[in-house]
PyMOL Python script that loads the backbone (N, CA, C, O; Angstrom):
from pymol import cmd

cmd.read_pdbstr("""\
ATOM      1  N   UNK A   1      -4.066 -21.447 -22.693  1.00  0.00           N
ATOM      2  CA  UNK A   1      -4.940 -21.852 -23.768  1.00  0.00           C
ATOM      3  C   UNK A   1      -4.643 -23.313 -24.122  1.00  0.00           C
ATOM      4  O   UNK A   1      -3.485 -23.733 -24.116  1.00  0.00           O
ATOM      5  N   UNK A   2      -5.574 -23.999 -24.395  1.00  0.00           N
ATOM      6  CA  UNK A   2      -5.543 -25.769 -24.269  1.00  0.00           C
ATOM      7  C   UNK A   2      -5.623 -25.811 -26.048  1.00  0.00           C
ATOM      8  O   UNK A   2      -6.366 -25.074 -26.696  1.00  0.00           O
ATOM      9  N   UNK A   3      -4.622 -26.911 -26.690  1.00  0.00           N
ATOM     10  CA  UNK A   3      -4.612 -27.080 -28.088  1.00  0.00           C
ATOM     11  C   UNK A   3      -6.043 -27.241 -28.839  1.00  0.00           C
ATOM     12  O   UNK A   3      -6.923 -28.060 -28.575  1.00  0.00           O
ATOM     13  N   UNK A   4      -6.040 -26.333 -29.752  1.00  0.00           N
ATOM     14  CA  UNK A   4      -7.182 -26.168 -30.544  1.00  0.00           C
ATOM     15  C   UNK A   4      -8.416 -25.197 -30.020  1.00  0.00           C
ATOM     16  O   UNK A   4      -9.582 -25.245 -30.411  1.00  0.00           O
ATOM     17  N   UNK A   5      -7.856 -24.310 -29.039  1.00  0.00           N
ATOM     18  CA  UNK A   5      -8.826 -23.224 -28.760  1.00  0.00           C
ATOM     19  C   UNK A   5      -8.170 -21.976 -29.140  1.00  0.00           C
ATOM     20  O   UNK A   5      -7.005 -21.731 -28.827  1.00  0.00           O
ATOM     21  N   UNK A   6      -9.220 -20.862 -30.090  1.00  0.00           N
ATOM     22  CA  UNK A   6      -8.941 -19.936 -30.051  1.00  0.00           C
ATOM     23  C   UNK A   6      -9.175 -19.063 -29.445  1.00  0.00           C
ATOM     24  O   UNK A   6     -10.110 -19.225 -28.661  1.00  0.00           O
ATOM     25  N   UNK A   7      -8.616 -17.938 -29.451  1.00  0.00           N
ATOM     26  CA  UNK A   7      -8.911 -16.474 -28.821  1.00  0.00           C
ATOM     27  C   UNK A   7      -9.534 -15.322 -29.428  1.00  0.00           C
ATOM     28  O   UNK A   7      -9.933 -14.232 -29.019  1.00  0.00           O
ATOM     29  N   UNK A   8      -9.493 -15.860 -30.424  1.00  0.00           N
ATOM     30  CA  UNK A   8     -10.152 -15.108 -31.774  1.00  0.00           C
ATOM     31  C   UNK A   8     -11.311 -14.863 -32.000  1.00  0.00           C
ATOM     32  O   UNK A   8     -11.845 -13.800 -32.316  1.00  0.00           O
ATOM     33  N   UNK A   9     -12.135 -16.849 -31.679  1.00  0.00           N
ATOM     34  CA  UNK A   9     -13.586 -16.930 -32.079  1.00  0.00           C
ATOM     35  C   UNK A   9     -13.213 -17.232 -33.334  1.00  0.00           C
ATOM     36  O   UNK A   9     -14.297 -17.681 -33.706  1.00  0.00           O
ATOM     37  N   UNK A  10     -12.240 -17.371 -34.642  1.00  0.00           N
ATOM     38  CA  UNK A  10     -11.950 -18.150 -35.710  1.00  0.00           C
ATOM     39  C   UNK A  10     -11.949 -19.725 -35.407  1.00  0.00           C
ATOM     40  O   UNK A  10     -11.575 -20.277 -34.373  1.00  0.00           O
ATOM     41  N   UNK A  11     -12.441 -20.281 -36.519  1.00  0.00           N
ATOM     42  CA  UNK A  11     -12.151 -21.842 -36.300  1.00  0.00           C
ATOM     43  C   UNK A  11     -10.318 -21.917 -36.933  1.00  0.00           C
ATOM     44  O   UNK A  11      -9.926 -21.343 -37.949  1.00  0.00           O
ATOM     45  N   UNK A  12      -9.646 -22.584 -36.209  1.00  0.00           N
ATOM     46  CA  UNK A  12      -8.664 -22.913 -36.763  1.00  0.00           C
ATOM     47  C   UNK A  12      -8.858 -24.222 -38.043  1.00  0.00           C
ATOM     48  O   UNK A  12      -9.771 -25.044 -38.129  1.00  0.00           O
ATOM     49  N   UNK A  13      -7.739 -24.058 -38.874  1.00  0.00           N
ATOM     50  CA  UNK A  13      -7.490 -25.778 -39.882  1.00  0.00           C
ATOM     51  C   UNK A  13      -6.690 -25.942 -39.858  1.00  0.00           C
ATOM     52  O   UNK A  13      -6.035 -25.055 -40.406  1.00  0.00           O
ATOM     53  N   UNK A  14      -5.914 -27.017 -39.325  1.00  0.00           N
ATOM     54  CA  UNK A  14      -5.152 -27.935 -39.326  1.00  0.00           C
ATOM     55  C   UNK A  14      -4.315 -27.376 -37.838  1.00  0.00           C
ATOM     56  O   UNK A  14      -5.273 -27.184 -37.090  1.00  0.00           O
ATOM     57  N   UNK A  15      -3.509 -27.151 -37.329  1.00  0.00           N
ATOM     58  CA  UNK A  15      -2.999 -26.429 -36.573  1.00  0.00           C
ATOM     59  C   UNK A  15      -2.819 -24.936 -36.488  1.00  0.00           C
ATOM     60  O   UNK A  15      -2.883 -24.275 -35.451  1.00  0.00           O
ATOM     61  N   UNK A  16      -2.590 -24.493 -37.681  1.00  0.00           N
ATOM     62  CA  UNK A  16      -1.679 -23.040 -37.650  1.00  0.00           C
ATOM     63  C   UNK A  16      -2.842 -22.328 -38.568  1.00  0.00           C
ATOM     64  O   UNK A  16      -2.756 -21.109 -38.428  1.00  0.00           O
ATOM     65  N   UNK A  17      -3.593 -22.592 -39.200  1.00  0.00           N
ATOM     66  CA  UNK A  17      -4.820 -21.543 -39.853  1.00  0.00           C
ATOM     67  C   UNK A  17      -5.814 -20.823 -39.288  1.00  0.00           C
ATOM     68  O   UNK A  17      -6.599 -21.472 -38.595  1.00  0.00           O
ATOM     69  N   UNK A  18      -5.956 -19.925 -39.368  1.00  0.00           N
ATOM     70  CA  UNK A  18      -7.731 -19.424 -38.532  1.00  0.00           C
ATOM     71  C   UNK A  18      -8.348 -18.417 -39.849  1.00  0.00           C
ATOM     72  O   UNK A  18      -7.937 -17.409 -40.423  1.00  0.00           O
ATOM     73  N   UNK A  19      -9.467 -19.234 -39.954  1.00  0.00           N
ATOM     74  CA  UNK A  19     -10.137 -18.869 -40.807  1.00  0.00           C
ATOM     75  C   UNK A  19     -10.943 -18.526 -40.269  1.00  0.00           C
ATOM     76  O   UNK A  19     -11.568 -19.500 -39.848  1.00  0.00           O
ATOM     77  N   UNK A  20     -11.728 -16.895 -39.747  1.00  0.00           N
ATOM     78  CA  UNK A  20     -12.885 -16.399 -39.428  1.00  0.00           C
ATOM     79  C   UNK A  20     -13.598 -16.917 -40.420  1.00  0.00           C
ATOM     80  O   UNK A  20     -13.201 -17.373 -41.492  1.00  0.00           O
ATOM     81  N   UNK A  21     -15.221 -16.773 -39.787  1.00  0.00           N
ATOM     82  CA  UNK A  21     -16.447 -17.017 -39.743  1.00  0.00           C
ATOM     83  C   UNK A  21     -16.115 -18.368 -41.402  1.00  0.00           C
ATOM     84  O   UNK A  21     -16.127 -18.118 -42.607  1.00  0.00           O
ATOM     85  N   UNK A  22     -15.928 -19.372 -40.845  1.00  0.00           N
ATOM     86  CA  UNK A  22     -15.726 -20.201 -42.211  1.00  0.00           C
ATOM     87  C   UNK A  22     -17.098 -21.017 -41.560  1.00  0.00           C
ATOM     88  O   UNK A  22     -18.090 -20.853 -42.270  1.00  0.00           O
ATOM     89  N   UNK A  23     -17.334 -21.866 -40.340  1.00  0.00           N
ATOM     90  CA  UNK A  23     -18.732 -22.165 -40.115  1.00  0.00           C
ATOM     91  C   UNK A  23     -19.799 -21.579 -40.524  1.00  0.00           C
ATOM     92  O   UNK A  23     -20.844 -22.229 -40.527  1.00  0.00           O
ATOM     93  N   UNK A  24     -19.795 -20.167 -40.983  1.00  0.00           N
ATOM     94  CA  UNK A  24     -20.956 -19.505 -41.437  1.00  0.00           C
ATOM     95  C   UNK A  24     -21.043 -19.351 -42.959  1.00  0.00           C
ATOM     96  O   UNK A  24     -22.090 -19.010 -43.510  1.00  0.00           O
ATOM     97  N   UNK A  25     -19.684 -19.667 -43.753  1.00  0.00           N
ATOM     98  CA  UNK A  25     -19.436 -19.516 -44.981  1.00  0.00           C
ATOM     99  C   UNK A  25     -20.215 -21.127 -44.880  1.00  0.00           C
ATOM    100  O   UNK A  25     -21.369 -21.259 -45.287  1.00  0.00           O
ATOM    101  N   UNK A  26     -19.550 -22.130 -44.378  1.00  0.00           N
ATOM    102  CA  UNK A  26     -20.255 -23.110 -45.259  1.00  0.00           C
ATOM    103  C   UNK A  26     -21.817 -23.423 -44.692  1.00  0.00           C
ATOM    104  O   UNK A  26     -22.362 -24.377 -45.249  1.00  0.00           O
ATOM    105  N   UNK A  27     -22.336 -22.962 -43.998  1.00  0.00           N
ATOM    106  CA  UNK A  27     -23.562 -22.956 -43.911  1.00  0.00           C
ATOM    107  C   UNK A  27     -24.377 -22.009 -44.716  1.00  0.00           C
ATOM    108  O   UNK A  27     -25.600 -21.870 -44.693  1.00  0.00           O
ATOM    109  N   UNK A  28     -23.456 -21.353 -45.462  1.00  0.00           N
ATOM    110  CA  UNK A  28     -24.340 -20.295 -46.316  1.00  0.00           C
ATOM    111  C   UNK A  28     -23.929 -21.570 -47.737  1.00  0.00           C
ATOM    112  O   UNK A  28     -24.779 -21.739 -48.612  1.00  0.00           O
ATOM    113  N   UNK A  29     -22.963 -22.135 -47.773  1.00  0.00           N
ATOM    114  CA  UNK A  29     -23.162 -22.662 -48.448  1.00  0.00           C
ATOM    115  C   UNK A  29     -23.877 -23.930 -49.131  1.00  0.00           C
ATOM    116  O   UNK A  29     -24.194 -24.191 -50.292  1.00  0.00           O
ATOM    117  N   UNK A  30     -24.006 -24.694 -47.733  1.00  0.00           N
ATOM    118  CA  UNK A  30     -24.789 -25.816 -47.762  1.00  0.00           C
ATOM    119  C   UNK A  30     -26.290 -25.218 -48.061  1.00  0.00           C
ATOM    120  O   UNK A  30     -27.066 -26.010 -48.597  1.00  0.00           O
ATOM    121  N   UNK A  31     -26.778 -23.894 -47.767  1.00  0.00           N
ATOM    122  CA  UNK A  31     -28.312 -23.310 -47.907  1.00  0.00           C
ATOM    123  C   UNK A  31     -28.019 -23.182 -49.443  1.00  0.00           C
ATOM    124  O   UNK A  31     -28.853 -23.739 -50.157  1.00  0.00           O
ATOM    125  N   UNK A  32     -26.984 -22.548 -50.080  1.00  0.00           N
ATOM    126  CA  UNK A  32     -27.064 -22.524 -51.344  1.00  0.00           C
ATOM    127  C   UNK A  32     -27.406 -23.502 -52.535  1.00  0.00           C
ATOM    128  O   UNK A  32     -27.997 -23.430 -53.612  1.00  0.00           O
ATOM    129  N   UNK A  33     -26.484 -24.805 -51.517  1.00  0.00           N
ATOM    130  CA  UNK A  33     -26.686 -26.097 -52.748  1.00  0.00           C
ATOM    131  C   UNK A  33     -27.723 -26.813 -52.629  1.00  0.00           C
ATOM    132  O   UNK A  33     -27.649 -28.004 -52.930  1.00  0.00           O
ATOM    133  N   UNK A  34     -29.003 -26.226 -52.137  1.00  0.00           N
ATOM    134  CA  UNK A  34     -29.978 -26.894 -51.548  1.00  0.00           C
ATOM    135  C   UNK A  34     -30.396 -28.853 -51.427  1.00  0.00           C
ATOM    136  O   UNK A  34     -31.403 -29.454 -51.801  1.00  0.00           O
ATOM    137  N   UNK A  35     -29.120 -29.366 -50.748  1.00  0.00           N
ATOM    138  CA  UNK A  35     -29.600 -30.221 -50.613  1.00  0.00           C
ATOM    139  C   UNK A  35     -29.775 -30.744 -49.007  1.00  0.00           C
ATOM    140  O   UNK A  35     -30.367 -30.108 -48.135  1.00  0.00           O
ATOM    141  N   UNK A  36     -29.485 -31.322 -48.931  1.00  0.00           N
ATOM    142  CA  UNK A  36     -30.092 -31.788 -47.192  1.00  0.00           C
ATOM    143  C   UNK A  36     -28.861 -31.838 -46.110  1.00  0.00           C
ATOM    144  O   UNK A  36     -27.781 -32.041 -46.665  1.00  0.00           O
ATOM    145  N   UNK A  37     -28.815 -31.744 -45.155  1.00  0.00           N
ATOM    146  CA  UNK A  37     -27.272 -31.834 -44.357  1.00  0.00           C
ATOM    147  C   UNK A  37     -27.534 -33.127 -44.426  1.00  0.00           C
ATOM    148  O   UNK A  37     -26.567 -33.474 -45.104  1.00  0.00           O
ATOM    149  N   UNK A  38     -28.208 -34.222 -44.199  1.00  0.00           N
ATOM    150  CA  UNK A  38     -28.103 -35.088 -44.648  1.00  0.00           C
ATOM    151  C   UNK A  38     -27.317 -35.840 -45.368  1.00  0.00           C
ATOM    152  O   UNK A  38     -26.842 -36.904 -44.971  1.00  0.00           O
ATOM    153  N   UNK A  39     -27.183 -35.488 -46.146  1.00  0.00           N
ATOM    154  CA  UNK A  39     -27.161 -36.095 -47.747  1.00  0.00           C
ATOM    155  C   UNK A  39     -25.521 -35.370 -47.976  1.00  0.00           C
ATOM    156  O   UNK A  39     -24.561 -35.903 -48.533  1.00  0.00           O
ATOM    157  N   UNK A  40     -25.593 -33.980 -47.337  1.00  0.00           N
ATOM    158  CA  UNK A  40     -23.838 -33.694 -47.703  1.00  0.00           C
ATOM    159  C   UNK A  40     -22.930 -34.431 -46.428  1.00  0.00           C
ATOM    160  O   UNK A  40     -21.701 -34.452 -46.498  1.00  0.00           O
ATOM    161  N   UNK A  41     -23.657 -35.022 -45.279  1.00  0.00           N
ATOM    162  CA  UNK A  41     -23.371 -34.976 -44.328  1.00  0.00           C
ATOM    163  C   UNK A  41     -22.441 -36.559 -45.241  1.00  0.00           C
ATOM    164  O   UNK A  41     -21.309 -36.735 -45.692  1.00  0.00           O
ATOM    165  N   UNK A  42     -23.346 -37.167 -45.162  1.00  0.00           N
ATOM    166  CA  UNK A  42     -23.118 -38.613 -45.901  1.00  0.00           C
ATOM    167  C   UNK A  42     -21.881 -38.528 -46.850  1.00  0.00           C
ATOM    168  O   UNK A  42     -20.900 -39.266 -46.765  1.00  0.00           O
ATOM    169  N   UNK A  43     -22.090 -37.339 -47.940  1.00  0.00           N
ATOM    170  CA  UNK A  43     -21.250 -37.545 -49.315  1.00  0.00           C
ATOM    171  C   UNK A  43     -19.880 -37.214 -48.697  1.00  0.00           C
ATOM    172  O   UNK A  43     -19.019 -38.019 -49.052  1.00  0.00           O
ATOM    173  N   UNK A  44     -19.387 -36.121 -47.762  1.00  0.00           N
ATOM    174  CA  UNK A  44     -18.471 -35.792 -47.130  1.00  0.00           C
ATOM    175  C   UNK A  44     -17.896 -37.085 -46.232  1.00  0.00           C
ATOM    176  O   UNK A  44     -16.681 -37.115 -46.424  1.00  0.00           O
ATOM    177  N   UNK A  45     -18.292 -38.154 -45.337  1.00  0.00           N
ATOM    178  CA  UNK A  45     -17.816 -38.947 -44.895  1.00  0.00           C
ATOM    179  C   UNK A  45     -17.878 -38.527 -43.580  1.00  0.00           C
ATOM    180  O   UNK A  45     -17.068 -38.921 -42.741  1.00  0.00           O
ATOM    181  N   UNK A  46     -18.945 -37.612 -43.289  1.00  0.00           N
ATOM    182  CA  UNK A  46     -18.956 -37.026 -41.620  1.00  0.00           C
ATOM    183  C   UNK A  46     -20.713 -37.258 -41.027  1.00  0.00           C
ATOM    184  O   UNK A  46     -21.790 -37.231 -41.622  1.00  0.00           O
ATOM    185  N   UNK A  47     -20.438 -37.420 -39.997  1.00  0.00           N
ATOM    186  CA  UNK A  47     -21.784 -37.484 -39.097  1.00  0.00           C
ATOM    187  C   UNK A  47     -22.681 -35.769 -39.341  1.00  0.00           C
ATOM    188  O   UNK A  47     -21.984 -34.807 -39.661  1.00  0.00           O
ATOM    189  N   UNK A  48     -23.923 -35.624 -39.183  1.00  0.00           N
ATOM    190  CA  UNK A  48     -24.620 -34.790 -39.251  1.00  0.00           C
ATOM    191  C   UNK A  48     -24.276 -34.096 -37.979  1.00  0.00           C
ATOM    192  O   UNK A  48     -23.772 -32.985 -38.147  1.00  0.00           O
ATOM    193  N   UNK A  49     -24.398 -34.408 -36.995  1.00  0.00           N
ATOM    194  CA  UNK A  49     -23.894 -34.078 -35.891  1.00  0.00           C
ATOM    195  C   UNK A  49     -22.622 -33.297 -36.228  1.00  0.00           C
ATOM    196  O   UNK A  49     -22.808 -32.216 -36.786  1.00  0.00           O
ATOM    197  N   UNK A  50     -21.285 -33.686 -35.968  1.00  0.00           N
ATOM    198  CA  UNK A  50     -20.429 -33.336 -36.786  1.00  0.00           C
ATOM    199  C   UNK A  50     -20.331 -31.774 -37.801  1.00  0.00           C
ATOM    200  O   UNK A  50     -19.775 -30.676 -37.744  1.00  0.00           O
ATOM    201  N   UNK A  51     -21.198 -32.486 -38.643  1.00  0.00           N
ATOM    202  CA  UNK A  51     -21.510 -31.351 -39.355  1.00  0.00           C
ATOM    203  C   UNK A  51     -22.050 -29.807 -39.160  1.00  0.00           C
ATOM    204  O   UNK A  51     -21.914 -28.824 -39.888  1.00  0.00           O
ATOM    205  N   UNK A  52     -22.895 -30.023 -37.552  1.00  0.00           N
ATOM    206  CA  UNK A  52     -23.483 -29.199 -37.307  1.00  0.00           C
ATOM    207  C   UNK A  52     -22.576 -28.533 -36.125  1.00  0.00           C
ATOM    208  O   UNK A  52     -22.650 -27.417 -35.611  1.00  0.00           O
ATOM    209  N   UNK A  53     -22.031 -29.207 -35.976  1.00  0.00           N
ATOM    210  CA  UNK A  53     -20.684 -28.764 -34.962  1.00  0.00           C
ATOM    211  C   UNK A  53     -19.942 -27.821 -36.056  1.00  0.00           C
ATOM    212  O   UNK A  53     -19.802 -26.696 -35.577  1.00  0.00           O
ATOM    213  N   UNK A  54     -19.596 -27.888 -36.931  1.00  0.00           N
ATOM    214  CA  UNK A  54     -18.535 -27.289 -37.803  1.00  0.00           C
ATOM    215  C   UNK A  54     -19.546 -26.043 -38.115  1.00  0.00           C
ATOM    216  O   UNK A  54     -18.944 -24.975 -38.226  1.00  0.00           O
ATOM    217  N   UNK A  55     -20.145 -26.012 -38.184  1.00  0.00           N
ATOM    218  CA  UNK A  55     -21.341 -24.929 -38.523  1.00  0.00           C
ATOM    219  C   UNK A  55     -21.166 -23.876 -37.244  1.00  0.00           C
ATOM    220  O   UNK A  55     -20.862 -22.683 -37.215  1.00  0.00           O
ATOM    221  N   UNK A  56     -21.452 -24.725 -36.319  1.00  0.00           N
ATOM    222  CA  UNK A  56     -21.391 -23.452 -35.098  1.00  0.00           C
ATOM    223  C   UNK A  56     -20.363 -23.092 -34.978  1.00  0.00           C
ATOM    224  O   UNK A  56     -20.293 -21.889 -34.725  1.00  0.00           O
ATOM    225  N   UNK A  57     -18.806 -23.978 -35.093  1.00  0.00           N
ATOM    226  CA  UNK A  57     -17.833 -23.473 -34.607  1.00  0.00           C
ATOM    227  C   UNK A  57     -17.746 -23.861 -33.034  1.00  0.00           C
ATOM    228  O   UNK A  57     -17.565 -23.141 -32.052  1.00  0.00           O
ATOM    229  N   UNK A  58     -17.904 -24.994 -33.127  1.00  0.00           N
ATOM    230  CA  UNK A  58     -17.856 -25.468 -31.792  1.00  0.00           C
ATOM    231  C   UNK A  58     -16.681 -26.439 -32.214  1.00  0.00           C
ATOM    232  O   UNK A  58     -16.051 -26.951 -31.289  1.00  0.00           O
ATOM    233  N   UNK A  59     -16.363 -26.709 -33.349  1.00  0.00           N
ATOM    234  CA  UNK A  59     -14.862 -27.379 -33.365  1.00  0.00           C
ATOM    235  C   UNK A  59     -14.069 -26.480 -34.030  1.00  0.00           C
ATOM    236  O   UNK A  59     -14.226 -25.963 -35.136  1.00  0.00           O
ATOM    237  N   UNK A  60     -12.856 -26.312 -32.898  1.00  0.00           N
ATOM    238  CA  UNK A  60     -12.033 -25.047 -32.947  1.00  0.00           C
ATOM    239  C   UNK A  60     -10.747 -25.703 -33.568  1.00  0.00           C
ATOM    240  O   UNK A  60      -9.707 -25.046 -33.610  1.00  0.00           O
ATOM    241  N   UNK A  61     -10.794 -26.868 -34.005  1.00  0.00           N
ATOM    242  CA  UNK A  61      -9.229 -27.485 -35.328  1.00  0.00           C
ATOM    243  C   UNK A  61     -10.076 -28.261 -35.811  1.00  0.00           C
ATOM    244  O   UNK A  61     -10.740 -29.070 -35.162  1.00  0.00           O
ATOM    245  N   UNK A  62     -10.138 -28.011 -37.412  1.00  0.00           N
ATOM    246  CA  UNK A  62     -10.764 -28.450 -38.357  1.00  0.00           C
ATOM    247  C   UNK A  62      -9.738 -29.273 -39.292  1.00  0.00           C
ATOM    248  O   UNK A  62      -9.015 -28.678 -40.092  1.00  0.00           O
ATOM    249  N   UNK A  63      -9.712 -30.855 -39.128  1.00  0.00           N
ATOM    250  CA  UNK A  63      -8.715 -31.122 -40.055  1.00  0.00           C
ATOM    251  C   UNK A  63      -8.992 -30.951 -41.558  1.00  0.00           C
ATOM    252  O   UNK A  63     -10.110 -30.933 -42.073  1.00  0.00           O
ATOM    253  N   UNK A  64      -7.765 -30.825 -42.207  1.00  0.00           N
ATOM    254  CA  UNK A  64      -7.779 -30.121 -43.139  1.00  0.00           C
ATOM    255  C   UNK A  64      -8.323 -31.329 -44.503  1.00  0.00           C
ATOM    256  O   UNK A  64      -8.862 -30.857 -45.504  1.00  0.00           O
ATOM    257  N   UNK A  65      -8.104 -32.863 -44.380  1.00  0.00           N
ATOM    258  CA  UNK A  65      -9.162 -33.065 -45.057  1.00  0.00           C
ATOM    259  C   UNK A  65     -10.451 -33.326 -45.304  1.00  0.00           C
ATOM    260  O   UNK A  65     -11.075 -33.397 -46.363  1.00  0.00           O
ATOM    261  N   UNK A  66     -10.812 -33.476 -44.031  1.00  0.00           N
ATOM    262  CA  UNK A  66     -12.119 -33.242 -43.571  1.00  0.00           C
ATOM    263  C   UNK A  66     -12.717 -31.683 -43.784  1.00  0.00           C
ATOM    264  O   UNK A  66     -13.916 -31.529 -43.550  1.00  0.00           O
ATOM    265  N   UNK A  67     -11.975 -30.596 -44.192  1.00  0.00           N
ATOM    266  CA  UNK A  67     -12.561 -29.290 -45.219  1.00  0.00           C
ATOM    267  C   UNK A  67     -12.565 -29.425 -46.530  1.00  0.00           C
ATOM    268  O   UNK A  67     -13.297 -28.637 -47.128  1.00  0.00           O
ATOM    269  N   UNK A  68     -11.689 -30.540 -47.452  1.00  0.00           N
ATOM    270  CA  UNK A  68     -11.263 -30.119 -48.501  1.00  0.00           C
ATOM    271  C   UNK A  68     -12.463 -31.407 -48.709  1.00  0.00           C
ATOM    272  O   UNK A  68     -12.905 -31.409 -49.858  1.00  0.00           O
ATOM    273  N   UNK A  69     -12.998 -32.379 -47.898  1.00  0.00           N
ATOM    274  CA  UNK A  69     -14.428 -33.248 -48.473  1.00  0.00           C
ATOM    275  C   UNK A  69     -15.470 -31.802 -48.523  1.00  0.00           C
ATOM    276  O   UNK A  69     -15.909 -31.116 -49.446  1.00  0.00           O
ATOM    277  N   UNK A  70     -15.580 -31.761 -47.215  1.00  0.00           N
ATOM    278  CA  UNK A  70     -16.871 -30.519 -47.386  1.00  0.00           C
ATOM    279  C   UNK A  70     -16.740 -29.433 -48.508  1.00  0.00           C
ATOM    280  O   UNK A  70     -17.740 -28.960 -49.049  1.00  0.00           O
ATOM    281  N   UNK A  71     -15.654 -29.115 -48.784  1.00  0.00           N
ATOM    282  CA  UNK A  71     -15.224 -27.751 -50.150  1.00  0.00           C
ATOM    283  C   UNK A  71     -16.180 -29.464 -51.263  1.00  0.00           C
ATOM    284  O   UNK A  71     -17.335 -29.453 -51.687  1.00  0.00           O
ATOM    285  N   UNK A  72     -15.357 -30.411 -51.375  1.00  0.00           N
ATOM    286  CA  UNK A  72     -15.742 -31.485 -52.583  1.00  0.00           C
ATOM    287  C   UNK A  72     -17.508 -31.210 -52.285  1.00  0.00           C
ATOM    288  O   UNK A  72     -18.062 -30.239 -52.802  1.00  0.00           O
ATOM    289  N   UNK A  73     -17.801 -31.587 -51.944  1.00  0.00           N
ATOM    290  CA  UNK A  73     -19.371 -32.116 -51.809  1.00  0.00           C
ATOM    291  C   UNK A  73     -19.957 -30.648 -52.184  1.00  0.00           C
ATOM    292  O   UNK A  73     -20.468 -30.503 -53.295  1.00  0.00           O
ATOM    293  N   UNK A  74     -19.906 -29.794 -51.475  1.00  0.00           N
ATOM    294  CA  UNK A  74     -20.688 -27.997 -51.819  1.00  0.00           C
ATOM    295  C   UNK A  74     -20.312 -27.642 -53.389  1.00  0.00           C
ATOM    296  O   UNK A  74     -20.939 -26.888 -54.133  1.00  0.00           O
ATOM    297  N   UNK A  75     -19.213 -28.331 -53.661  1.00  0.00           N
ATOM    298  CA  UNK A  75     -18.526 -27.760 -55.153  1.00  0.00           C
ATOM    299  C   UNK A  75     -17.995 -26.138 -54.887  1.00  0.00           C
ATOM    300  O   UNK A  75     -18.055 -25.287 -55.775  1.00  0.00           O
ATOM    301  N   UNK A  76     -17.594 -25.935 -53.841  1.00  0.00           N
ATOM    302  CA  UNK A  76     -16.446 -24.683 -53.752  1.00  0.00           C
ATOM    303  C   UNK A  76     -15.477 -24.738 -52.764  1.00  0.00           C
ATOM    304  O   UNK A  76     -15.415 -25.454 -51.764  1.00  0.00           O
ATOM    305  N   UNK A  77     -14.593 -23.729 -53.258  1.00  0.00           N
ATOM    306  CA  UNK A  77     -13.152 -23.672 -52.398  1.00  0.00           C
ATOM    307  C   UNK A  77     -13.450 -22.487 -51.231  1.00  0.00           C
ATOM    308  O   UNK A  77     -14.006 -21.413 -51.460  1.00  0.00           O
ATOM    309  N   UNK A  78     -12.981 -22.916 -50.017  1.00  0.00           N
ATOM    310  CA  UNK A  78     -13.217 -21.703 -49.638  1.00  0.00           C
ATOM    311  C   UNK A  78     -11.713 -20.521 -49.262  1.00  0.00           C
ATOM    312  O   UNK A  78     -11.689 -19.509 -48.561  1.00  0.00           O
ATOM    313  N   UNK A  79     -10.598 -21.194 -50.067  1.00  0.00           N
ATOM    314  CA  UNK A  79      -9.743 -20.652 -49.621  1.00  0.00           C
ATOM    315  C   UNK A  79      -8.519 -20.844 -49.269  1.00  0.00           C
ATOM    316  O   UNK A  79      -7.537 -20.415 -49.874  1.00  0.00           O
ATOM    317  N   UNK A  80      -8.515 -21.612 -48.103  1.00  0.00           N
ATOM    318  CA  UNK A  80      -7.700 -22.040 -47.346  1.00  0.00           C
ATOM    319  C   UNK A  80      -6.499 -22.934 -47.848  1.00  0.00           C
ATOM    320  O   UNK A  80      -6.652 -23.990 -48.462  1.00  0.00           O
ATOM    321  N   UNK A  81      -5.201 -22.335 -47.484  1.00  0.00           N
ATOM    322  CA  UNK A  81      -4.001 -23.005 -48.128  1.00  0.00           C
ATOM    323  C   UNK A  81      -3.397 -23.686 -47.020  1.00  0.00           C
ATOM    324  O   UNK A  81      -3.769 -23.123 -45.991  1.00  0.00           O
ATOM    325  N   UNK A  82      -2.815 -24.416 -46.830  1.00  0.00           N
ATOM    326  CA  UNK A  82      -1.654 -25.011 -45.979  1.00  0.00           C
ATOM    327  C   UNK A  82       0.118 -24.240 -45.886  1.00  0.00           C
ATOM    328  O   UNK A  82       0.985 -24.768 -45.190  1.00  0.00           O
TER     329      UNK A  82
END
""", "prot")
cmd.dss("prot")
cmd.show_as("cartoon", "prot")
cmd.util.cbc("prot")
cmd.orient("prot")
């Protein structure tokens, strides 16, 4: 297994976390705060692209402040401790 792939199908954060289906938590959440991926894409400090990667779970190590912008911008926690 090559660093930052799981076996799980969880996205990992930071090295040692796996947080199942968290790409689908924040895409339920970004539908919630109805504003544009756009626009959170921007306030977070990440490419839309990017963004939509984290959604699918096609990035399997999620650094951890690059979650705690996306938790900032949606206005929720989803959890995840260090």
């Amino acid at each position: 297994m090559k660093i930052g792939e799981s076996n799980n199908g969880a996205m990992k954060v930071g090295w040692e976390i796996d947080v199942p289906e968290l790409g689908q938590r924040i895409r339920d959440a970004k539908h919630e705060s109805g504003r544009t991926i756009t626009q959170l894409a921007a306030e977070a400090d990440i490419s839309v692209a990017n963004w939509y990667a984290i959604e699918q779970e096609r990035i399997k190590v999620l650094p951890l402040p690059t979650l705690r912008r996306i938790e900032q911008v949606l206005g929720i926690e989803f959890g995840v401790q260090p």
